[in-house]
C-alpha positions in Angstrom: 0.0 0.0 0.0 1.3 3.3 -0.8 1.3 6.1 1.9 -0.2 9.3 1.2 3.0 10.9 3.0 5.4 9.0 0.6 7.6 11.3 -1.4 6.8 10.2 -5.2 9.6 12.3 -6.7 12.9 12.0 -7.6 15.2 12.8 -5.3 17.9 15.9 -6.2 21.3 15.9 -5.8 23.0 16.2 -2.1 20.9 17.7 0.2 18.0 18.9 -2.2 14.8 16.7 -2.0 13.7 17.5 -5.7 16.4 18.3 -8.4 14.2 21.6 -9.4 15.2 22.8 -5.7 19.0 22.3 -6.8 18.6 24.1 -9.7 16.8 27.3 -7.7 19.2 27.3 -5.5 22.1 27.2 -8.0 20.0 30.2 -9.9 19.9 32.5 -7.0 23.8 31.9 -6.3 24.8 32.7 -9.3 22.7 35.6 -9.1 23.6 36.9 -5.8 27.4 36.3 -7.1 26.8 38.6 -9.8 25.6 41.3 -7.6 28.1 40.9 -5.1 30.7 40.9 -7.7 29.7 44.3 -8.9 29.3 45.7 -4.7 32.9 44.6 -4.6 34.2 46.7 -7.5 32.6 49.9 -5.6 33.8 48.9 -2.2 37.5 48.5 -3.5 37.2 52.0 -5.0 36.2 53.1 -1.5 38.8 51.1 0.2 41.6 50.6 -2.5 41.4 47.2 -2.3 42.3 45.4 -5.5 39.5 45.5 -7.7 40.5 41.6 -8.7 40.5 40.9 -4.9 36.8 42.2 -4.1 35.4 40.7 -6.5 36.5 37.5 -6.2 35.5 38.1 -2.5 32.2 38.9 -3.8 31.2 36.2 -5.9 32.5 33.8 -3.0 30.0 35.4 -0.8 27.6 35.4 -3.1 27.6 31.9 -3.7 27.3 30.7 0.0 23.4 31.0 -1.0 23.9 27.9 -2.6 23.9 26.2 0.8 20.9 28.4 2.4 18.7 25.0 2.9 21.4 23.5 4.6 23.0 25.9 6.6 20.1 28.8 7.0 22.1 30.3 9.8 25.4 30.7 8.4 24.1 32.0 5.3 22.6 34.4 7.1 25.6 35.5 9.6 27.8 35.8 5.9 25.2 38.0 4.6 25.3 40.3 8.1 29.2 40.3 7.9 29.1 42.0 4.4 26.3 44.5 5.6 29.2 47.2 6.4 30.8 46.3 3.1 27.4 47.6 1.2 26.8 44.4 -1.1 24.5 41.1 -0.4 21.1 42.3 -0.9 20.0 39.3 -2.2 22.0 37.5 0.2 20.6 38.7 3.5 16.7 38.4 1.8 16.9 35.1 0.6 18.7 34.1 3.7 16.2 36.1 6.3 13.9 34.2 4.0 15.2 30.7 4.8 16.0 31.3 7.9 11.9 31.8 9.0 11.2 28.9 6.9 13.4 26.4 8.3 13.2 24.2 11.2 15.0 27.2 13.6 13.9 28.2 17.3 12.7 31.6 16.8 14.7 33.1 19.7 17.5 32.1 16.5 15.6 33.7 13.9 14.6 36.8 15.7 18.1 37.6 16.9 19.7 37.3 13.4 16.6 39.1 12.0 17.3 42.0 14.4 20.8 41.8 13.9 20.5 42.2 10.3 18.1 45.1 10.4 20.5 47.0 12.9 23.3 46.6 10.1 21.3 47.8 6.7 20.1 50.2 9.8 23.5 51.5 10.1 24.3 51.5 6.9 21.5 53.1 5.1 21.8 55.8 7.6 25.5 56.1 6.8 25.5 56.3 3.2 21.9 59.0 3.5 24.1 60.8 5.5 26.8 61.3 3.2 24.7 62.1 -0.1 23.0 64.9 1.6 26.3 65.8 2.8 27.2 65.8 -1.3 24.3 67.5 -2.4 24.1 71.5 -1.2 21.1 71.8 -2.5 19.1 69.4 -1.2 18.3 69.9 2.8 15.8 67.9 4.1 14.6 68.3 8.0 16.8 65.6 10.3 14.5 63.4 10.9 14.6 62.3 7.0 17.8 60.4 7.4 16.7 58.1 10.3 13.3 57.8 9.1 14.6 56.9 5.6 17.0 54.6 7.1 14.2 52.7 9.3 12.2 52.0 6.6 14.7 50.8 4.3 15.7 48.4 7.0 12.5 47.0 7.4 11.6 46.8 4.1 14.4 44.8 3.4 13.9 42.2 6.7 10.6 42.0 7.5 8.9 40.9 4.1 11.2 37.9 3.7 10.9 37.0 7.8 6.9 37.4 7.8 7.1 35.3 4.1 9.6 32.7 5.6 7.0 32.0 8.9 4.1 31.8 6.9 5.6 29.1 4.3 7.4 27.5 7.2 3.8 26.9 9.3 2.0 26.4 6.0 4.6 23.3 5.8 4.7 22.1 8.9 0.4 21.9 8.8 1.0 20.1 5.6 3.1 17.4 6.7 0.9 16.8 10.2 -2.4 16.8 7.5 -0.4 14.1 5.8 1.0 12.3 9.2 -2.5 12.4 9.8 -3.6 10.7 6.7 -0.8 8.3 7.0 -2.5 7.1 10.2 -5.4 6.7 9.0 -4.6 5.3 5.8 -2.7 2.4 8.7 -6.0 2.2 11.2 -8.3 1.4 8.0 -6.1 -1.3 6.7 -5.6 -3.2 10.0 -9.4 -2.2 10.7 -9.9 -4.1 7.1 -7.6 -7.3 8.1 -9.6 -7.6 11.2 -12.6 -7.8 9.2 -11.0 -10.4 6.6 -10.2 -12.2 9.8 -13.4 -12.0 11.4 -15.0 -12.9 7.9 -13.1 -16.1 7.8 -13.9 -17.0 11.5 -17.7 -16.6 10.7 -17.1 -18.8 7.6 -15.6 -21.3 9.3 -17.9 -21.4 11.7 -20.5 -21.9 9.0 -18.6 -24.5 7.4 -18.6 -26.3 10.5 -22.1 -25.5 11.4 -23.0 -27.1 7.6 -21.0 -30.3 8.2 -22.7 -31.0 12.2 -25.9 -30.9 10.0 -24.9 -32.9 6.8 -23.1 -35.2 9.5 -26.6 -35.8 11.3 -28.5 -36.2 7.2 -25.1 -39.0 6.6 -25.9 -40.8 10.5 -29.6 -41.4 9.6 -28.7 -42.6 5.8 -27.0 -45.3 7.6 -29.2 -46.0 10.1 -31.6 -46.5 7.4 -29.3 -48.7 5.3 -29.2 -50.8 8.4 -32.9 -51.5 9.0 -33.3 -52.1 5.3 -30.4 -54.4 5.5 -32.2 -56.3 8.5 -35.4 -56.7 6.6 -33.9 -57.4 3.5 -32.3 -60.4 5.2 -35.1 -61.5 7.0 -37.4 -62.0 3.7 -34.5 -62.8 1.5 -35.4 -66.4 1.0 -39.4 -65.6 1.5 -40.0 -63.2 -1.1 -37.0 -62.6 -3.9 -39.0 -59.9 -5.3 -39.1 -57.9 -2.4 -35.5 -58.6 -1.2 -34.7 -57.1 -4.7 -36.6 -54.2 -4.0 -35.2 -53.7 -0.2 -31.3 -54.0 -2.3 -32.2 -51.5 -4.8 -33.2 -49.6 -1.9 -30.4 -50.1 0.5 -28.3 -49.2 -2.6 -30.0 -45.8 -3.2 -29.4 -45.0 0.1 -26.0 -45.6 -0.2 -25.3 -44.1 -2.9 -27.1 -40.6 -1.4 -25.3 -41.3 1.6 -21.6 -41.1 -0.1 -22.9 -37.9 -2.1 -24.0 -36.6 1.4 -20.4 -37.4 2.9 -18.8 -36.2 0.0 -20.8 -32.8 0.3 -19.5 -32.7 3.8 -16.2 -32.7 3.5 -16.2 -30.3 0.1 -17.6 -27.9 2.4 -14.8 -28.7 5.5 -12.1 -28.6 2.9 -13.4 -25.6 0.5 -12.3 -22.3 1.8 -14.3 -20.0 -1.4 -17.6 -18.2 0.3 -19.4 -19.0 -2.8 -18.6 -22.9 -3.3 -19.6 -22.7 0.9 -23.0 -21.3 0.0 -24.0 -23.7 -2.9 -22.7 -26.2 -0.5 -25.1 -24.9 2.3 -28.0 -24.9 -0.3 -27.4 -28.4 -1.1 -27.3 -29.5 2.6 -30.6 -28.6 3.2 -31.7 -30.0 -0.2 -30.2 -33.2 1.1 -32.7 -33.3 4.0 -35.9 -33.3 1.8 -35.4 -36.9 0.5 -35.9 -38.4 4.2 -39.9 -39.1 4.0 -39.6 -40.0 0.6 -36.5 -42.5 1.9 -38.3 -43.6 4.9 -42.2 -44.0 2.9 -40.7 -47.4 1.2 -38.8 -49.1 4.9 -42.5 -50.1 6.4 -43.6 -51.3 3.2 -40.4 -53.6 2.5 -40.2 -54.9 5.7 -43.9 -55.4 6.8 -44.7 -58.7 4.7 -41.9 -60.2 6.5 -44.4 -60.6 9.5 -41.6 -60.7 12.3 -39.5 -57.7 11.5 -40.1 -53.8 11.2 -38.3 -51.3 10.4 -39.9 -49.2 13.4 -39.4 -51.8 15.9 -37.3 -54.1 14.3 -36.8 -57.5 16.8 -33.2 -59.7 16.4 -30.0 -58.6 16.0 -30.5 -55.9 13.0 -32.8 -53.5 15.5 -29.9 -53.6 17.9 -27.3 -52.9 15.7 -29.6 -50.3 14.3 
């Protein structure tokens, strides 16, 4: 039986569970590489670091996304470092991102969400500062800068945090929903095996229920082949005729007998529901011929004069 919770696709490379999640993640690597790549060239003209340097120090920061479903948190903490060096945008909200989604505490989360939000803080005030400072003509009141600065910080953590918790307990409510169906799917199929094996108690309890009764149909066959047998010995030498008729009978008798036995034990040995209920419609079937069986025993054995079938004398009553 296949479980609802069972993952039916392929499996990606490493630690990817589907290769379409490898090649995201690959995608958005190479992208933040690119972007880090071109911060770097502007933060070695700040800091006259070589340009070759920066952005080879770029793209290698970049790339750490690559492992931001694996290690959330030190994706995160890279993309924090390089706050102060103005690059990883895409870094810190793919990481924040991640980082909500994943299977964190939230003390974790919040404190590196903070933590990142205090550095574009910093730096968005920092850089404000410094083109107003550039630009004479522009003179805004002073709360602009820190107000400016605020909101850049939050739009650029709390979108991707709030986004990460959502997916993250949309997940989690997925996987208990399937859990859930999992056990279920488990209760109804021993719930189903217990009914298969209550279904073949009650047919062998009907099988042997058929075979008490067919046993009972085969004792009074015989008991009948006995009394005929009597009678037909006592007017064997009498009356031929009617010792022929008592042998044809004793013979019929037989003969239903055996079918009766051999009902019996088809229905002991047969384990089918269907070939159990033809069999139980025979066995009763088998139990109409008894009047018509027993009409003929008085009439055989009454011109006899000293034997009867009803109260035989000698040693074929006792034996019956």
């Amino acid at each position: 039986m296949t479980e609802t919770g069972e993952n039916r696709t392929r499996g990606g490379p490493w630690w990817w569970k589907r290769p379409r999640s490898a090649v995201l993640d690959v995608t958005l690597a190479a992208v933040s590489a690119a972007e880090c790549a071109l911060q770097g060239q502007g933060f070695a003209d700040e800091t006259g670091l070589p340009g070759v340097l920066a952005t080879l120090l770029g793209v290698v920061v970049g790339a750490t996304l690559v492992l931001r479903r694996r290690w959330p948190i030190a994706v995160v903490l890279v993309a924090i470092a390089v706050i102060p060096a103005d690059m990883g945008t895409v870094l810190s909200v793919v990481g924040l991102y991640t980082l909500a989604a994943a299977e964190v505490p939230r003390r974790i989360t919040g404190l590196l969400a903070t933590m990142a939000a205090l550095g574009i803080l910093a730096m968005a005030a920092f850089r404000l500062d410094q083109s107003v400072g550039q630009e004479p003509d522009f003179n805004p009141p002073g709360w602009f800068v820190p107000l400016v600065a605020v909101a850049l910080a939050i739009g650029v953590t709390a979108p991707p945090v709030l986004l990460g918790l959502y997916v993250g307990a949309r997940r989690r409510l997925v996987e208990s929903l399937r859990e859930r169906a999992d056990g279920l799917e488990r209760e109804l199929s021993l719930l189903a095996d217990r009914a298969e094996e209550r279904a073949e108690w009650a047919r062998n309890e009907e099988r042997t229920r058929i075979a008490r009764e067919m046993h009972d149909v085969v004792a009074h066959r015989v008991s009948l082949m006995v009394v005929h047998a009597a009678a037909l010995q006592a007017v064997a030498l009498k009356d031929p005729q009617k010792a022929a008729k008592n042998a044809a009978l004793v013979g019929d008798m037989g003969r239903q007998a055996l079918d009766e036995l051999r009902t019996m034990l088809g229905v002991l040995r047969s384990g089918d529901p269907d070939r159990q209920g033809k069999d139980a419609v025979r066995a009763p079937s088998a139990v109409s011929p008894l009047p018509a069986a027993l009409a003929p025993a008085p009439s055989a054995a009454a011109p006899a004069g000293s034997t009867s079938p009803a109260a035989p004398s000698g040693g074929g009553p006792a034996a019956a």
